[in-house]
C-alpha positions as CSV (number, residue, x, y, z in Angstrom):
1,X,0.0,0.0,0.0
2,X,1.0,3.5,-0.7
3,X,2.0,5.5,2.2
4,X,3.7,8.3,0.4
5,X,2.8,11.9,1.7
6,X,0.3,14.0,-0.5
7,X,1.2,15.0,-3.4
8,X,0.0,18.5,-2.3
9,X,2.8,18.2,-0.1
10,X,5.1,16.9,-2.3
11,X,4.2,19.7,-4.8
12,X,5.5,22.3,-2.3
13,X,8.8,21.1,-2.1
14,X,8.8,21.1,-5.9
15,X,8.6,24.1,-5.9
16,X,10.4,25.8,-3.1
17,X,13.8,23.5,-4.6
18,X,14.1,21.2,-1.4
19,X,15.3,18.1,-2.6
20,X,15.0,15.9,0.3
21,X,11.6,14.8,0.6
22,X,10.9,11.0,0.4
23,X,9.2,9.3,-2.1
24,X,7.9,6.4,-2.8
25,X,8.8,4.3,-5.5
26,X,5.5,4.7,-7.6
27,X,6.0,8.7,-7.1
28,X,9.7,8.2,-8.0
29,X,9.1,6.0,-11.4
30,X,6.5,8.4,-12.4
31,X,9.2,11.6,-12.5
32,X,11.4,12.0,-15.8
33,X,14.2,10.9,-13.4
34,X,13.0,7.1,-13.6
35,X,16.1,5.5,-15.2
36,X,18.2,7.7,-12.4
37,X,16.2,5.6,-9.8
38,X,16.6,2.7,-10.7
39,X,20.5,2.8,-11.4
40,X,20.5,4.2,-7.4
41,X,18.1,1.1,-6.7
42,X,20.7,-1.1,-8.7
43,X,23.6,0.3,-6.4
44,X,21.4,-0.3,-3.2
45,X,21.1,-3.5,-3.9
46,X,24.5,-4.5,-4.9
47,X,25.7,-2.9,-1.8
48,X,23.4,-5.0,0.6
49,X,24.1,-7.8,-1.0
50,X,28.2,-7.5,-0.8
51,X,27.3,-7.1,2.7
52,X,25.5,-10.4,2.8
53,X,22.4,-8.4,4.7
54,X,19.8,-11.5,4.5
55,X,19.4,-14.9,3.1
56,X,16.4,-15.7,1.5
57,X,13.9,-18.5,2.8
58,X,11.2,-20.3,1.2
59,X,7.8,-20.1,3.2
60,X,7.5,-23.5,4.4
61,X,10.7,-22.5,6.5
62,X,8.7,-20.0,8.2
63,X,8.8,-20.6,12.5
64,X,5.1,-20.5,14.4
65,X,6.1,-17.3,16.0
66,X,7.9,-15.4,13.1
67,X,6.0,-12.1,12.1
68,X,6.6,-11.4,8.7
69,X,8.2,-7.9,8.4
70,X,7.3,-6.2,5.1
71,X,10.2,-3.8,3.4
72,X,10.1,-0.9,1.4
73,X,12.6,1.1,-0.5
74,X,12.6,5.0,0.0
75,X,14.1,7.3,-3.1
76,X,15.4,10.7,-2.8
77,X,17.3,13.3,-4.5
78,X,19.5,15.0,-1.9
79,X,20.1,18.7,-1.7
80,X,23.8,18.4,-3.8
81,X,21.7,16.0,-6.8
82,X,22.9,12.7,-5.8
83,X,20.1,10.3,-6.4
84,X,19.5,7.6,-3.8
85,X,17.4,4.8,-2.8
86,X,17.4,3.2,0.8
87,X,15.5,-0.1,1.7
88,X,13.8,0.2,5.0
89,X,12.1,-2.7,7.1
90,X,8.6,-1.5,8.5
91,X,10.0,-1.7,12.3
92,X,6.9,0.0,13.3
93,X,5.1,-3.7,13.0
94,X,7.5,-5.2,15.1
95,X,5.9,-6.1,18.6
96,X,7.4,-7.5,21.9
97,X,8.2,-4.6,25.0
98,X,12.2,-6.3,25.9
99,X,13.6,-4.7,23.1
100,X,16.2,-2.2,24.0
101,X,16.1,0.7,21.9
102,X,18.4,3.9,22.9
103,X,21.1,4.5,20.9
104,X,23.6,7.3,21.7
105,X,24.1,10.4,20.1
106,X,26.7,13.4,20.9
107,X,24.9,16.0,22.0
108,X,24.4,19.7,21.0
109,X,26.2,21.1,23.8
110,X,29.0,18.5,23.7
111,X,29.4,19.4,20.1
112,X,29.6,23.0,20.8
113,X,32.2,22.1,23.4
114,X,34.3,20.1,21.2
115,X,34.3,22.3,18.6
116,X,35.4,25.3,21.0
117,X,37.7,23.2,23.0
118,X,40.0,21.9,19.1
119,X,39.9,25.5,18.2
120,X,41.2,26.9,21.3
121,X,44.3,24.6,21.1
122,X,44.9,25.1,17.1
123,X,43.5,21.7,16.2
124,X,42.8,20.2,12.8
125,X,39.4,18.7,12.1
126,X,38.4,15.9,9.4
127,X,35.1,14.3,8.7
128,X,33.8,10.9,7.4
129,X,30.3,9.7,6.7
130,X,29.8,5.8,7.3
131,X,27.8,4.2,3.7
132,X,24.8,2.1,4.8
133,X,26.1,3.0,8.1
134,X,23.7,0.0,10.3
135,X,23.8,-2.8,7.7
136,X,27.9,-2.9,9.3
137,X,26.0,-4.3,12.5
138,X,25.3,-7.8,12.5
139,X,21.7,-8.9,14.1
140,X,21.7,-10.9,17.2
141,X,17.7,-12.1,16.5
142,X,15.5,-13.6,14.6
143,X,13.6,-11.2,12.0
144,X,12.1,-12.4,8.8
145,X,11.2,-9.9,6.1
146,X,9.2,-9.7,2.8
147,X,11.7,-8.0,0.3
148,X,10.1,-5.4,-2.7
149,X,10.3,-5.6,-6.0
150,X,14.0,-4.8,-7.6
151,X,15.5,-6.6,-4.5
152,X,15.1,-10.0,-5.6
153,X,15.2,-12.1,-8.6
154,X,11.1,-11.8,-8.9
155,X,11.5,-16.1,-9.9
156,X,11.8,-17.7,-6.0
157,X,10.2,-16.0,-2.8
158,X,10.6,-12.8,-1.3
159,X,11.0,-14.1,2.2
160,X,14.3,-13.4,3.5
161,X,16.1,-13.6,7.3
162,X,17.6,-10.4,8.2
163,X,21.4,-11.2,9.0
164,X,22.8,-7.5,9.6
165,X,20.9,-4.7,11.0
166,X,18.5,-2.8,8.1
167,X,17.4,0.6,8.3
168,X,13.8,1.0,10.1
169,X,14.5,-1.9,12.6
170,X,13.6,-0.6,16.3
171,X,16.7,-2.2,17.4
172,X,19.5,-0.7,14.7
173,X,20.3,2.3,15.7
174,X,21.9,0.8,18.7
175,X,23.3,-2.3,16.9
176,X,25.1,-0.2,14.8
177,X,26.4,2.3,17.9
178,X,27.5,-0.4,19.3
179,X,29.0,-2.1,16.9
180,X,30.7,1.5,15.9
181,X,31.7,1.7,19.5
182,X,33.5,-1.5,19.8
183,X,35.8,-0.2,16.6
184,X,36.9,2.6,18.0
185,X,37.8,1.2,21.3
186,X,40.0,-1.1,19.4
187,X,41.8,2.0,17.7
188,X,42.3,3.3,21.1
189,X,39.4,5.8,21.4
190,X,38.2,6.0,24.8
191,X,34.4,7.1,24.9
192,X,33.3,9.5,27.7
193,X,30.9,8.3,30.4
194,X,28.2,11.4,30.4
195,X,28.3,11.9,26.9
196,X,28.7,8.0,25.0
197,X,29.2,9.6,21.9
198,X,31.9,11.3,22.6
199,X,35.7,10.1,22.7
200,X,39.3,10.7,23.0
201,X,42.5,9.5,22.5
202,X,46.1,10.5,23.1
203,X,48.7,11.0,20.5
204,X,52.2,9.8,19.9
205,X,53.4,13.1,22.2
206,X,50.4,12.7,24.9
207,X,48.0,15.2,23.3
208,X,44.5,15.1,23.5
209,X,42.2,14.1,19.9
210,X,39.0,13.9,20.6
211,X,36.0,12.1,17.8
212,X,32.0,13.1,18.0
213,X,30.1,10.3,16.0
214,X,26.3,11.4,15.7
215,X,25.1,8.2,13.4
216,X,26.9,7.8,10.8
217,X,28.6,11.1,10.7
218,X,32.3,11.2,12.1
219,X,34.1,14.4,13.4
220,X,38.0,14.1,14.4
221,X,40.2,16.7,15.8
222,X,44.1,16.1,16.0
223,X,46.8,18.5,16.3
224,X,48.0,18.2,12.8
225,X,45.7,17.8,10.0
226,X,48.1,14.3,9.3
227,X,47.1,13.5,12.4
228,X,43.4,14.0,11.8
229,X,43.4,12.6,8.5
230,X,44.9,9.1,9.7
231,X,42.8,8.4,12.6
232,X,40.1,9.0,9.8
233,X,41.5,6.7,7.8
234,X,42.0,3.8,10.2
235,X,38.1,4.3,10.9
236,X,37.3,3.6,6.9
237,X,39.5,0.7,6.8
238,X,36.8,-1.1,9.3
239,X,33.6,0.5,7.7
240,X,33.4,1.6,4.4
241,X,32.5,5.3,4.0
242,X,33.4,8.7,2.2
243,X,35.4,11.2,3.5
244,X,33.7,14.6,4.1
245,X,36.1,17.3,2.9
246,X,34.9,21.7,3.5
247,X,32.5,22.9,1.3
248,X,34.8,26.0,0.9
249,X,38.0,27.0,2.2
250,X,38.8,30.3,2.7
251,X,42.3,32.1,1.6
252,X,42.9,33.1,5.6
253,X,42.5,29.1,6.3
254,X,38.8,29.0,7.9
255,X,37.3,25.9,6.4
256,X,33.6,26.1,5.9
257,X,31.8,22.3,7.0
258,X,28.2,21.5,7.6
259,X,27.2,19.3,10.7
260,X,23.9,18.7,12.0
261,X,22.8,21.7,10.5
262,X,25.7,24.0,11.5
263,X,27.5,26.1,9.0
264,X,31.0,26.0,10.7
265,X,33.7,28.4,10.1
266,X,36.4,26.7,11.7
267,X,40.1,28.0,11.8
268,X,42.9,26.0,13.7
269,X,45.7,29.0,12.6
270,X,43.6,31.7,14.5
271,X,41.8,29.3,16.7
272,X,38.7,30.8,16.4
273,X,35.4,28.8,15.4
274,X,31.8,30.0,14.6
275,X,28.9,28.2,14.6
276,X,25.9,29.6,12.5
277,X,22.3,28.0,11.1
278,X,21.8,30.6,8.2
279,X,20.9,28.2,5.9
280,X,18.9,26.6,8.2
281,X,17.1,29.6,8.3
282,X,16.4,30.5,5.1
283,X,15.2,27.2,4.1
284,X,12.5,27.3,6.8
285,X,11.8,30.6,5.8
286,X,11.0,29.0,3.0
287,X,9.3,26.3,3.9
288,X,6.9,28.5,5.9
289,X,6.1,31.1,3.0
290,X,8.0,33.6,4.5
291,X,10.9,34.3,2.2
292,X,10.1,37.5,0.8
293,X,8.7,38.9,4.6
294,X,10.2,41.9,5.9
295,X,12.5,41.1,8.7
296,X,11.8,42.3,12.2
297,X,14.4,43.8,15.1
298,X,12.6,41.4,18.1
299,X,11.1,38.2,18.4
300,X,7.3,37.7,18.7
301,X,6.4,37.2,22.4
302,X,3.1,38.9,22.7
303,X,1.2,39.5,19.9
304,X,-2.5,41.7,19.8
305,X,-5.4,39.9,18.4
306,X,-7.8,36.7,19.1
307,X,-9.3,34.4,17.5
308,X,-8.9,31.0,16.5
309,X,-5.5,29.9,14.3
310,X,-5.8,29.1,10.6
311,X,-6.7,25.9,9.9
312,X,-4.4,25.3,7.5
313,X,-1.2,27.2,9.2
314,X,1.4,24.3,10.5
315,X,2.0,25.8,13.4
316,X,3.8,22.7,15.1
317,X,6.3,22.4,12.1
318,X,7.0,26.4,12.6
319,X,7.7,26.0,16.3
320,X,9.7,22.8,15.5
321,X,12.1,24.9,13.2
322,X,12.6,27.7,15.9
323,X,13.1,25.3,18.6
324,X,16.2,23.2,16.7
325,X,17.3,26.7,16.0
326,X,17.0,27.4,19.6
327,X,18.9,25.0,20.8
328,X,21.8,24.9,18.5
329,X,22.9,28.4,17.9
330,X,20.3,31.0,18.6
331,X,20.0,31.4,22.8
332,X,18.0,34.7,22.2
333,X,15.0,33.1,21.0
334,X,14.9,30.5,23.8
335,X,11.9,32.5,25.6
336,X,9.7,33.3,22.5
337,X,10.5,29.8,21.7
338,X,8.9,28.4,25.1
339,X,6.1,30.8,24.8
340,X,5.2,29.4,21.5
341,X,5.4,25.9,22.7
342,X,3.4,26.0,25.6
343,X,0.4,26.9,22.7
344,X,1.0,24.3,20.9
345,X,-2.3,22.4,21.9
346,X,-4.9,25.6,21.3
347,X,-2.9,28.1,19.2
348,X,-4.8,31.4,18.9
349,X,-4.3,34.0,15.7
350,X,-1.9,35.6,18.2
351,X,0.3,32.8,18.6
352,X,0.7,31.8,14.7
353,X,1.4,36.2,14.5
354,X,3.9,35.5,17.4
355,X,5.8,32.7,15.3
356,X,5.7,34.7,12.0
357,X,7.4,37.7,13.8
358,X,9.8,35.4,15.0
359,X,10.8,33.9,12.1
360,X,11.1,37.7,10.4
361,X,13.7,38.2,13.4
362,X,15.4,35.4,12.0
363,X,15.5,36.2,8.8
364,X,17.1,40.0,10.0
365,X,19.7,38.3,12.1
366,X,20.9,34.7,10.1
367,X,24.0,35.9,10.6
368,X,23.9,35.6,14.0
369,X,25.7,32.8,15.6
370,X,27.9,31.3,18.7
371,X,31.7,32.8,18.1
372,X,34.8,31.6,19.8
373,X,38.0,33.3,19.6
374,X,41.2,33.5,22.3
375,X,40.6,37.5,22.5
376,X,36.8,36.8,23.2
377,X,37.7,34.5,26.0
378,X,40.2,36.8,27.3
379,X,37.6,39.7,27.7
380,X,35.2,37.4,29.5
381,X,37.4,36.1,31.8
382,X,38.2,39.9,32.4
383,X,34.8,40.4,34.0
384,X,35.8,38.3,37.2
385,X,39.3,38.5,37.4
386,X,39.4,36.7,41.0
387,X,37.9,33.3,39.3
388,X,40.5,31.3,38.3
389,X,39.8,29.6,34.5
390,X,41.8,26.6,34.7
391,X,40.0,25.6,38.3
392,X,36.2,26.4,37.4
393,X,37.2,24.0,34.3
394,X,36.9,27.0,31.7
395,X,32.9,27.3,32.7
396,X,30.6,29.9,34.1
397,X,26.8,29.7,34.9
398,X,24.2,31.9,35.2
399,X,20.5,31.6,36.9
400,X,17.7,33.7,36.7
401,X,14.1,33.5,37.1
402,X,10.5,35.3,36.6
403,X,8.2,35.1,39.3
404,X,5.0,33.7,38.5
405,X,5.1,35.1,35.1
406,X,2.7,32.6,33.7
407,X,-0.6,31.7,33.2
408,X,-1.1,29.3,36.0
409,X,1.3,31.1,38.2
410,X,4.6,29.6,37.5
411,X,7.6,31.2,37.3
412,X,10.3,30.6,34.6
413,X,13.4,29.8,35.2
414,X,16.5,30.9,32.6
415,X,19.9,29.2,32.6
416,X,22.9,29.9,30.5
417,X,26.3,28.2,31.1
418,X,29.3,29.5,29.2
419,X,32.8,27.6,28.2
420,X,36.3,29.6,27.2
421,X,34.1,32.8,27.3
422,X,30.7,30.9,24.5
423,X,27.4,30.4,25.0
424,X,27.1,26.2,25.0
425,X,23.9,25.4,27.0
426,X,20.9,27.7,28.2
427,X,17.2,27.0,28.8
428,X,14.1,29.1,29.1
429,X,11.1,26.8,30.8
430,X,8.5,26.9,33.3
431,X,9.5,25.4,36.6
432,X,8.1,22.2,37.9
433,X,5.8,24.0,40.6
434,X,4.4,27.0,41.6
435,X,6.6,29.1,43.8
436,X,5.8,31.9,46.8
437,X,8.5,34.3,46.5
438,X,11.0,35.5,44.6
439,X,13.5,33.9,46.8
440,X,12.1,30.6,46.0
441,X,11.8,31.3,42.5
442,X,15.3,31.7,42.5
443,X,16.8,28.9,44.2
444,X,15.0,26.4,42.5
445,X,16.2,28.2,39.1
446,X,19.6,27.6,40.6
447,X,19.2,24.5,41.4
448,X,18.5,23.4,38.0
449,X,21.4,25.2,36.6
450,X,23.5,23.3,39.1
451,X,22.1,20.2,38.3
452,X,23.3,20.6,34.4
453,X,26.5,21.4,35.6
454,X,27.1,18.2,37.1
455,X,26.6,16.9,33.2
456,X,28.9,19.6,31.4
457,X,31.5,19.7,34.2
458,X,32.2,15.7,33.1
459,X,32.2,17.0,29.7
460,X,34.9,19.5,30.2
461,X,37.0,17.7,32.4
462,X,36.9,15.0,29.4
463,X,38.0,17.1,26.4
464,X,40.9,18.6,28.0
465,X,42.3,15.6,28.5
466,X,41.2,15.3,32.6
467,X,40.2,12.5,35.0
468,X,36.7,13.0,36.0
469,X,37.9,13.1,39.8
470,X,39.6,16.6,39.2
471,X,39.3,19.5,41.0
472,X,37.2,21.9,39.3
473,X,34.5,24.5,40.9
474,X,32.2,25.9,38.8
475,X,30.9,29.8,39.5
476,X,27.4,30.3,39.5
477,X,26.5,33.8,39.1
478,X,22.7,34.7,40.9
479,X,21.2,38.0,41.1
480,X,19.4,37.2,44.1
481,X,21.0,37.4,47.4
482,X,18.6,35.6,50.2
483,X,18.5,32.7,47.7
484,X,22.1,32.5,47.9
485,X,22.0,32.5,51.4
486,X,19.5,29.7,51.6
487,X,22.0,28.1,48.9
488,X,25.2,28.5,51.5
489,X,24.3,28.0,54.8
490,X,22.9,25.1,56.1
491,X,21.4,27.1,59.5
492,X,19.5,29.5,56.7
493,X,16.2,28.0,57.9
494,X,12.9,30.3,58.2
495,X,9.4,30.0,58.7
496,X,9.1,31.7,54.8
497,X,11.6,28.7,53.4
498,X,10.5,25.8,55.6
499,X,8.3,24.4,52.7
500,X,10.7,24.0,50.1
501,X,10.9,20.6,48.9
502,X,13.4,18.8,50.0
503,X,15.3,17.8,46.6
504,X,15.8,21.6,46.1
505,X,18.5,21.1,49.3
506,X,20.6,19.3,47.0
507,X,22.0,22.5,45.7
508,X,23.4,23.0,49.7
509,X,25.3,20.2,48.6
510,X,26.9,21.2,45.1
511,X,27.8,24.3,46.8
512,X,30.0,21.8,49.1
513,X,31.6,20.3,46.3
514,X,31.4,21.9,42.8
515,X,29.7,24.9,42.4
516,X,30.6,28.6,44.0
517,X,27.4,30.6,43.5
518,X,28.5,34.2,43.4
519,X,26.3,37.5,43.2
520,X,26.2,39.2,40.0
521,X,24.1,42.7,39.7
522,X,20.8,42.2,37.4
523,X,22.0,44.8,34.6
524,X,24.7,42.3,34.3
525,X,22.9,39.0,34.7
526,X,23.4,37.2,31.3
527,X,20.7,34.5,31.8
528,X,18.2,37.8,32.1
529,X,17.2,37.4,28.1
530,X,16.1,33.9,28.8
531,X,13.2,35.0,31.1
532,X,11.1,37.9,30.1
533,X,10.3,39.7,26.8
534,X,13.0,42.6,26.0
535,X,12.4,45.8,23.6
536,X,14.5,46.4,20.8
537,X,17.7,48.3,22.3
538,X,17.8,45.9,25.6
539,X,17.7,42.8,23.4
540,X,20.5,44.0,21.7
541,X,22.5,44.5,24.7
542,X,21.3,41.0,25.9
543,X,22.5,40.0,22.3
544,X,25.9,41.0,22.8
545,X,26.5,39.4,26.2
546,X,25.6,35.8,25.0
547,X,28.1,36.6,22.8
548,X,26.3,36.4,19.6
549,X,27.5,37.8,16.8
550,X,28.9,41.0,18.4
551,X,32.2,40.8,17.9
552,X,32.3,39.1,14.3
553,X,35.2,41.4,14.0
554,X,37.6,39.0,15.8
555,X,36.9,36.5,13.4
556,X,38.8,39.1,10.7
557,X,41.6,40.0,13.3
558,X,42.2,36.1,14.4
559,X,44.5,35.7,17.4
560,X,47.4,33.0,17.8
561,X,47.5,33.6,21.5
């Protein structure tokens, strides 16, 4: 059966130019690109089969409990022209509850980290993607399939038993992580306990080189580009794969790669990095019909008008596109971002206006993006010169809050956490309960950011080369001074505090052991942005000190240290 997206649907894409829509293959064979098809169908194929993926069965060899899986094969035409075909097993059929499931995958922040940390000792960077990345992962269960058309010889059954892990299995995401995993602990890589997908190893002369895998997708750093480019090397010796070279490179040296979505400007000479979704953007700009909009100077937060929401407006997809952007680069939007979502059930005519104006903001400020360079993280170290950088592990924190500033009365919390002197986490939400003060509204917004911080204190401690046991107090800088108090002292007990839960406490004992929570003055308060709506001039200012794209300049000037 046909379970291909509409072609109204497909007919969008047409013609907005996006490429990457899947199709099936009686949408595919009916295009003028049919004989393109099938040769990418042909090369599917031949690849399974050098792979040995299945071996075919006849039905009488069929078990009482085997449920037959049926396959389908999914066609493409990616965003550089290659034509492609994938064959995918219906996991969705499978049944049974035992099956374990997760599989890895390095984080945003952890690649932000990386990315920072290689720059900010000179490193080189290399890339590989993994071909038919999961069939390299052999199957440790019984699963019989019905193969399509193209993938057999169309004489004897269709009836196969799986051998290595297909794509659409439940289970081969982590077969193949696994399998990926146990290769690179051979070559030496040593993968990091809060972050799985994340490794290092040491060179010939001690140094650090650390490798992100997210899927198939590979990132290396060495300290030479030979380096780099053997450990990549010894990784397609055991899987075969294609090695991802820049899409540019630059006459100054910055190479220009694409990850997850990131345009990266990376330069090991100047050691400076920035990481920027502009293309991102513009595509859901287009996506969304919004490509020739004006752009605006703020986000939507608030917007005048009722009403119900168009019908028709994808409202969901829009407030998935700002949240990925969100997340990755864009720490500004984070608060129009959690406005929007928390509409997502009922959105009025306000709320789609609210999302429009933030994607216009967008579109004004694509540019905009997370910049590392050493002068950068000189200047922000500058601003406490008492903290020592090598002790608080090259990390900083910030907490704030706004007291019941929603609907049902719950404050938001804002947290923003920086490393060598760069926005790498931050989070706008609503907290978990309803607080009675100000006070409370802050600790328990500090508590959270000091719960994070036990995750991205592992993290740094891992890429720069450290034992997770090492000394390293992280500064947490709150703009609220009783909820510091409450945070310090264990005889800070009143009649006003006495009903705080009792998990909140835990931050008592962080303070013991890992984080020194400071007092910074609310003007200065970094996290601020994440917590209430800002007019044009303060946004700005907010802008600046998450360090987005206000000092693009350095990029130009470079530093060597």
């Amino acid at each position: 059966r046909d379970r291909s997206p509409s072609r109204g649907l497909g007919d969008v894409y047409k013609r907005q130019e996006v490429y990457m829509t899947n199709m099936s293959e009686k949408q595919a064979f009916s295009t003028a690109d049919k004989e393109k098809y099938l040769a990418a169908r042909s090369v599917e194929r031949a690849s399974l089969e050098a792979k040995v993926t299945w071996s075919l069965i006849k039905p009488a060899e069929l078990k009482p409990g085997d449920r037959v899986l049926p396959c389908i094969a999914i066609y493409q035409r990616k965003s550089c022209g290659r034509y492609k075909c994938r064959l995918v097993v219906l996991g969705n059929r499978e049944k049974g509850t035992d099956i374990e499931c997760f599989s890895p995958t390095v984080s945003s922040t952890a690649t932000k980290m990386t990315f920072i940390e290689a720059a900010s000792q000179g490193m080189s960077c290399s890339q590989y993607d993994i071909s038919v990345a999961f069939v390299n992962a052999s199957l440790n269960r019984r699963v019989v399939v019905s193969l399509p058309e193209g993938f057999h010889d169309g004489k004897g059954s269709s009836l196969a038993i799986l051998l290595r892990a297909l794509y659409g299995l439940k289970t081969s995401p982590r077969d193949w992580f696994m399998c990926l995993r146990d290769a690179l602990m051979e070559l030496g890589w040593v993968p990091c306990e809060a972050e799985p997908a994340l490794f290092r190893k040491r060179d010939k002369q001690g140094r650090i080189m650390l490798h992100m895998a997210y899927v198939d997708d590979g990132t290396i750093f060495a300290h030479s580009k030979e380096e780099a480019e053997h450990e990549r090397h010894l990784v397609l010796q055991k899987f075969a794969g294609r090695k991802e070279e820049p899409t540019r490179t630059d006459s100054d040296g910055t190479e220009h790669r694409v990850l997850l979505g990131l345009n990266i400007q990376f330069n090991s000479k100047k050691r400076t990095v920035c990481m920027l979704q502009d293309q991102y953007i513009v595509k859901a700009l287009e996506r969304h019909g919004l490509k020739d909009a004006a752009p605006t100077a703020t986000p939507g937060y608030y917007e005048k008008g009722g009403g119900k929401s168009p019908d028709a407006y994808p409202f969901r997809a829009v407030a998935g596109s700002l949240m990925w952007a969100s997340t990755f680069s864009r720490p500004a939007i984070s608060y129009p971002v959690k406005l929007l979502s928390e509409r997502l059930a009922s959105p009025g005519a306000s709320s789609v206006t609210a999302a429009k104006r933030t994607l216009k903001y967008l579109k004004g400020t694509k540019h905009h993006g997370l910049i590392y360079s050493p002068q950068l993280e000189r200047e922000f170290n500058s601003e406490d010169p008492e903290e020592d950088p090598e002790s608080s592990g090259m990390l900083r924190a910030y907490c704030d809050s706004a007291y019941a500033d929603g609907k049902d009365a719950r404050s938001t919390s804002g947290n923003l956490v920086f490393y060598r002197g760069t926005a790498v986490w931050w989070r706008s939400r609503a907290q978990s309960l309803v607080t009675l003060s100000t006070c409370e509204a802050e600790f328990v917004s500090a508590f959270e950011a000091a719960k994070e911080l036990v995750y991205i204190r592992q993290l740094s401690l891992f890429i720069r080369g450290l034992d997770s046991g090492s000394d390293c107090v992280v500064p947490l800088m709150c703009d609220n001074q009783s909820a510091i108090q409450l945070a310090t002292s264990v005889l800070m007990s009143t009649k006003r505090t006495r009903h705080f839960k009792t998990r909140f406490y835990w931050l008592r004992e962080a303070t013991r052991n890992f984080v020194n929570i400071k007092y910074i003055n609310t003007k200065f308060n970094r996290a601020d942005a994440l917590t209430k709506p800002l007019a044009r001039k303060v946004l700005d200012f907010a802008t600046r000190r998450i360090s987005i794209d206000a000092y693009r300049a350095h990029l130009q000037k470079g530093d060597s240290k």
